[in-house]
C-alpha positions in Angstrom: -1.0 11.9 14.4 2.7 12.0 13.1 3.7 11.2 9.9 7.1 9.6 8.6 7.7 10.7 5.3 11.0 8.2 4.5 8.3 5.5 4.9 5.0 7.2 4.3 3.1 6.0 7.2 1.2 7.5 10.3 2.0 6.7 13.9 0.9 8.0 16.9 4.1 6.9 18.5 7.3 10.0 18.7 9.2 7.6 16.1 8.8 5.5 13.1 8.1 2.3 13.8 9.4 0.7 10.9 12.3 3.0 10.3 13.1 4.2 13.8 13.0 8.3 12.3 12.6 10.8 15.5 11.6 13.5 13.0 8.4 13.1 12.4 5.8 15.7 11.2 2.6 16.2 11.9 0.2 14.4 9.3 -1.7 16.5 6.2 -5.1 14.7 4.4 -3.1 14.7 1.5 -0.1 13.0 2.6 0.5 9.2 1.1 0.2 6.3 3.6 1.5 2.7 3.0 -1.5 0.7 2.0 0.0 -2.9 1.0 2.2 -4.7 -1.0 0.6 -6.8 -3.8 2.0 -8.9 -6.2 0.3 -10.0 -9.6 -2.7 -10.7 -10.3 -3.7 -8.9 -7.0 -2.1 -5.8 -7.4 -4.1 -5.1 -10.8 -7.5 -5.8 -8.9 -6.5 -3.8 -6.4 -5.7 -1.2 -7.9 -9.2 -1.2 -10.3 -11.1 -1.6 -6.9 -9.6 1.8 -5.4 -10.4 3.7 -9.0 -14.4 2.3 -8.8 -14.4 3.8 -5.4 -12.7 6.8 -6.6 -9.8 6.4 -4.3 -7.0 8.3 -5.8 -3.7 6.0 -5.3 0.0 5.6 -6.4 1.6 2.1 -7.0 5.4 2.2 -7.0 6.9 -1.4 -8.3 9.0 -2.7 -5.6 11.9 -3.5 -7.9 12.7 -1.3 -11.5 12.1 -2.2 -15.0 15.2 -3.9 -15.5 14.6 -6.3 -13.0 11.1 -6.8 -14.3 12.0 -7.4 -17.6 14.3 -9.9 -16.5 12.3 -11.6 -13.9 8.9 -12.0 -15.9 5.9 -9.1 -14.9 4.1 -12.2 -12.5 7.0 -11.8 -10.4 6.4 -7.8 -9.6 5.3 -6.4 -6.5 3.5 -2.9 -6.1 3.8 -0.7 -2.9 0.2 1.0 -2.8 -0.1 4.6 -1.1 -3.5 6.5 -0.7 -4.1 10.1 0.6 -4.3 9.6 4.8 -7.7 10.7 4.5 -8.6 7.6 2.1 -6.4 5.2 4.7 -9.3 3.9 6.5 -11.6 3.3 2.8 -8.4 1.6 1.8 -7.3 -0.8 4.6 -10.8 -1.7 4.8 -10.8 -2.7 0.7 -7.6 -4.3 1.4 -8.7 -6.2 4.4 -11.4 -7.7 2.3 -9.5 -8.5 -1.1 -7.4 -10.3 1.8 -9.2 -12.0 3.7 -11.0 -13.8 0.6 -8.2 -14.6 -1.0 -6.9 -16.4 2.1 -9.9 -18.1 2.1 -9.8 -19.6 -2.1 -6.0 -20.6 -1.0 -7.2 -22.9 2.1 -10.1 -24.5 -0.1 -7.8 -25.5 -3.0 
């Protein structure tokens, strides 16, 4: 498995797919993947899920305090990376929070 660091995702491919980088390295367990992209209130239950499960993670805001501050905080999106070897525990969580939210927005 190969590993862009620029966009912090695995691939089995020779280059990036999302950024098109030909030097690629070979993936480490330890090594943050691209989980999702949340914005409020999801990104705080997201991220409360993954510490209950003990599944270390990092959220980086998409945009920087100033633009937060001038925005409003329910406009603010976090990028969520894991460790690769909690990837598959944390699609799957994400998957889920997902799907059921998909679902509450068609009933309303």
């Amino acid at each position: 498995m190969n590993y862009c660091r620029h966009c912090m995702v695995p691939t089995e491919e020779d280059a990036c797919p999302l950024c098109g980088e030909k030097k690629l390295w070979p993936i480490l367990p330890e090594d943050p993947c691209f989980v999702a992209e949340l914005e409020e209130p999801w990104s705080g239950i997201f991220s409360d899920i993954l510490r209950q499960k003990a599944i270390p993670c990092m959220a980086k805001p998409q945009w920087g305090a100033g633009w937060t501050a001038t925005l409003g905080s329910k406009f603010e999106r976090y990028h969520f990376y894991v460790p690769y070897e909690y990837l598959p525990a944390a699609r799957e969580l994400a998957e889920e929070l997902f799907s059921q939210s998909g679902e509450e927005s068609e009933e309303e």
